[in-house]
C-alpha positions in Angstrom: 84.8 101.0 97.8 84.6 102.4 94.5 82.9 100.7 90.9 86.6 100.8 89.7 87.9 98.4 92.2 88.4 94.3 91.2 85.4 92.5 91.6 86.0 89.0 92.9 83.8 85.6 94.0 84.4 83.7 96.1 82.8 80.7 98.3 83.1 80.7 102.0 81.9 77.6 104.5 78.6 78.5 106.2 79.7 79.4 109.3 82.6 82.4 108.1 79.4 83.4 106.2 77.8 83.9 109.3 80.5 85.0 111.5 81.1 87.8 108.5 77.6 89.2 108.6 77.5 89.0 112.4 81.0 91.3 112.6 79.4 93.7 109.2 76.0 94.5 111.3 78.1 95.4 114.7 80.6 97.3 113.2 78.2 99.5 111.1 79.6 97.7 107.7 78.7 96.2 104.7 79.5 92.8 104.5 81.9 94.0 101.3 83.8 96.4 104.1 83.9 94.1 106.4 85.7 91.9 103.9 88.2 94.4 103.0 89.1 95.1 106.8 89.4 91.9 107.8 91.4 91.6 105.7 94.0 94.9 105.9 94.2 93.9 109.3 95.5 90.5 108.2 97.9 92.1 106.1 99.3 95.1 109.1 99.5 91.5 110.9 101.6 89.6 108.7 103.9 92.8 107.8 104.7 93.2 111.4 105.6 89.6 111.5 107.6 90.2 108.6 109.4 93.0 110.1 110.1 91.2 113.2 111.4 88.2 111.9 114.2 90.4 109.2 115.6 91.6 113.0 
């Protein structure tokens, strides 16, 4: 990620915490990166759902 993308806080319950820094260390990530593709896959996820459900 680059110093010009949005900065954002945000407060998780303990155990996403966890389960976040857990998934960053096996996946060779930062916990920032591990974040951001959670969350892309989310969104591919949802799209496809979308797709499916305009057919």
């Amino acid at each position: 990620m680059a110093r010009g993308d949005a900065e954002m806080r945000i407060r998780v319950p303990e155990d996403i915490k966890k389960w976040l820094a857990e998934q960053a260390k096996l996946n060779c990530r930062t916990q920032a990166s591990q974040i951001v593709f959670t969350l892309r896959s989310a969104m591919s996820g949802a799209k496809a759902l979308d797709a499916e459900s305009e057919n």
